[in-house]
C-alpha positions as a Markdown table, in Angstrom:
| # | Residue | x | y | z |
|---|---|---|---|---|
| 1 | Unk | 115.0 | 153.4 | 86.2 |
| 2 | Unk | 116.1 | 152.2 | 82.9 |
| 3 | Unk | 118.4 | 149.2 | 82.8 |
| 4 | Unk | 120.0 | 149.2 | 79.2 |
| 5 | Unk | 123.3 | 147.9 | 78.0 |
| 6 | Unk | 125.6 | 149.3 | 75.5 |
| 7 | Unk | 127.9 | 151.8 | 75.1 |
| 8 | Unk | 127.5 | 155.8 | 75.7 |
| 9 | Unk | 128.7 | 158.1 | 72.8 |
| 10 | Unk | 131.3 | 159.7 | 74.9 |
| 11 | Unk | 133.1 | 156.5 | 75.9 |
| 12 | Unk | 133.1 | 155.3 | 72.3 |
| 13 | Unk | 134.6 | 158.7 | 71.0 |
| 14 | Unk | 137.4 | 158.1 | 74.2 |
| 15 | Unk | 137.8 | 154.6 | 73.0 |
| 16 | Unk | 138.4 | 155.5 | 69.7 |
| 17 | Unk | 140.9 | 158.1 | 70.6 |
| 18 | Unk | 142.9 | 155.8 | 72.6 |
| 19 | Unk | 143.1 | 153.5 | 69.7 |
| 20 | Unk | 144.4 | 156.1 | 67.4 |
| 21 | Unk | 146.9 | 157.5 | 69.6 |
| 22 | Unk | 148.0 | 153.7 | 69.9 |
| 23 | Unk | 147.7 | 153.2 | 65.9 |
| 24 | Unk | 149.7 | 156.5 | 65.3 |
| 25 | Unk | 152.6 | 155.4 | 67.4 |
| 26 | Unk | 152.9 | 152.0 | 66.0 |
| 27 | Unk | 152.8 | 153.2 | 62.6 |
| 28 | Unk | 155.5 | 155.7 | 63.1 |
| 29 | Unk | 157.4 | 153.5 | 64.9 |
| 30 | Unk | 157.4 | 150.9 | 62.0 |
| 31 | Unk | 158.1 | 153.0 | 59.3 |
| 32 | Unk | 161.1 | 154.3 | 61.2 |
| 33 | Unk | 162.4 | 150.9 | 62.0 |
| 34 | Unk | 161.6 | 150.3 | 57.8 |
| 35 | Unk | 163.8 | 153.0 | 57.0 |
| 36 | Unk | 166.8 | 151.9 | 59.2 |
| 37 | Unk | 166.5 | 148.4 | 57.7 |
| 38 | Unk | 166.5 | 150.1 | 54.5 |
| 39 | Unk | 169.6 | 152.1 | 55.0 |
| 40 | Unk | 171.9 | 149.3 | 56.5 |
| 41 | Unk | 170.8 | 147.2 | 53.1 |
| 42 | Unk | 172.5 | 150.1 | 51.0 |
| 43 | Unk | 175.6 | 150.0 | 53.1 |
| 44 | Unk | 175.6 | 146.3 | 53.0 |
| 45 | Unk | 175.6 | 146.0 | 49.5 |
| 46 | Unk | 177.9 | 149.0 | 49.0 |
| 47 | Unk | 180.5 | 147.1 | 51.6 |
| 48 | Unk | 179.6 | 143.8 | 49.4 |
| 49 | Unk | 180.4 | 145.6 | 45.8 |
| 50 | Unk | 183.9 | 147.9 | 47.5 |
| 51 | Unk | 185.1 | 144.5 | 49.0 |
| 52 | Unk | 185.0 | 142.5 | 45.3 |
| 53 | Unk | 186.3 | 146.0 | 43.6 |
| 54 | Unk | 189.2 | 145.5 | 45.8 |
| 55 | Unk | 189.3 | 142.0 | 44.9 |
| 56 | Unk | 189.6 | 142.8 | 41.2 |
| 57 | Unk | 192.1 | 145.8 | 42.1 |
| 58 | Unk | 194.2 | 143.6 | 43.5 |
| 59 | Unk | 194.9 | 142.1 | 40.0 |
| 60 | Unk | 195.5 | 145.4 | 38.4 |
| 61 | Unk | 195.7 | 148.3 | 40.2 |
| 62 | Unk | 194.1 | 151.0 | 38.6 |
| 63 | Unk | 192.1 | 154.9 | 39.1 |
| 64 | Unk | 189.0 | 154.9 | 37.9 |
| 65 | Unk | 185.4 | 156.0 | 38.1 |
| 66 | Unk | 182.1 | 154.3 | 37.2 |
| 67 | Unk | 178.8 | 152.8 | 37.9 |
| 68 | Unk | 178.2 | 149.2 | 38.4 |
| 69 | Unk | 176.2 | 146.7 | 36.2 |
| 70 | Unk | 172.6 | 145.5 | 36.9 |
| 71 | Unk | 170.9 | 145.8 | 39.3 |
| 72 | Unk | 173.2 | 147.7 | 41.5 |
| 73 | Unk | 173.0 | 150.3 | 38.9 |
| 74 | Unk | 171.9 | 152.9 | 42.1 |
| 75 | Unk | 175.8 | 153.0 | 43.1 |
| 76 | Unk | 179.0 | 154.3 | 42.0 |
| 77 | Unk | 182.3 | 153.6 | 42.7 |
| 78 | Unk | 185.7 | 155.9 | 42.4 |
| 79 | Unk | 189.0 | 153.7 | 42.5 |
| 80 | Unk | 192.4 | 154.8 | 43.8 |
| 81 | Unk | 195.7 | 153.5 | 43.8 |
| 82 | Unk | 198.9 | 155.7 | 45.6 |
| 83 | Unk | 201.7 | 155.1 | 46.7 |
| 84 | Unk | 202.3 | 153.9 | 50.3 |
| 85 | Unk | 205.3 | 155.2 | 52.7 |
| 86 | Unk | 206.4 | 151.8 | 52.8 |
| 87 | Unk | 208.9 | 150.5 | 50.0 |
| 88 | Unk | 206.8 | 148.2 | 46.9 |
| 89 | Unk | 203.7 | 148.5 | 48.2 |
| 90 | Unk | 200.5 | 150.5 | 47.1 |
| 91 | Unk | 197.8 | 151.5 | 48.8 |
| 92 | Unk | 194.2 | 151.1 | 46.6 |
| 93 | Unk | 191.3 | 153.2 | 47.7 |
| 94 | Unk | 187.6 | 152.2 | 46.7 |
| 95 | Unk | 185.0 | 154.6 | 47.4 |
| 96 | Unk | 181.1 | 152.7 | 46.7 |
| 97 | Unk | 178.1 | 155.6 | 47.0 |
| 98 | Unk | 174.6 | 155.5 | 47.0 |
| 99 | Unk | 172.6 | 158.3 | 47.1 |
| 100 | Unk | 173.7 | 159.8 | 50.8 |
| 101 | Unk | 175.5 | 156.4 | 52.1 |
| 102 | Unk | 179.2 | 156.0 | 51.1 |
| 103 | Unk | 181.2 | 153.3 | 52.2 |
| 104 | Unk | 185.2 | 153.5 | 51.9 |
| 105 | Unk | 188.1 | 150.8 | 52.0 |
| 106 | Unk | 191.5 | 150.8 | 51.9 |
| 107 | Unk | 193.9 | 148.1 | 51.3 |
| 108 | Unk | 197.9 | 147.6 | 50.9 |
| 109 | Unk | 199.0 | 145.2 | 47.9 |
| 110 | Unk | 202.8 | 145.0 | 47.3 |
| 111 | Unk | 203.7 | 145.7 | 43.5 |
């Protein structure tokens, strides 16, 4: 009767194939979270940049189209300003866009 200890091949090849079922999953999982975290920065900072758009709409109201400075060179913006159905005031539209993410406010500012 032999009495040696160690590991048979088959039980390290099923070891190793639970650990890389385990290793697949936790990488997939990750990179999906990674890209979620990713997408809600984008609409973050396109909220951030149509909220101080508004903010210097406000001042003058104006249509317009562009890009923004650095760094947030990635995103656009299209601005406009209609009338409203109620008496002296205006409604401004800012429209921020980043690749497939767009993020869209509206505000009323008398005239």
């Amino acid at each position: 009767m032999r009495d040696e200890k160690g590991f048979t091949l088959l039980e390290v090849l099923i070891a190793l194939a639970i650990i890389s079922g385990l290793l697949i999953t936790l990488i997939s999982t990750v990179n999906y979270q990674l890209g979620i975290v990713e997408r809600q920065e984008t609409v973050t900072v396109a909220t951030l940049l149509a909220k101080s758009a508004l903010t210097e709409l406000e001042k003058k109201p104006e249509s317009k189209k562009g890009k923004f400075e650095s760094p947030y060179e990635a995103y656009t913006y299209e601005t406009a300003v209609k009338d409203s159905p109620y008496p002296g005031v205006n409604e401004i539209t800012v429209i921020v866009t980043a690749g497939k993410e767009e993020v869209k406010l509206n505000q009323y500012v008398y005239n």
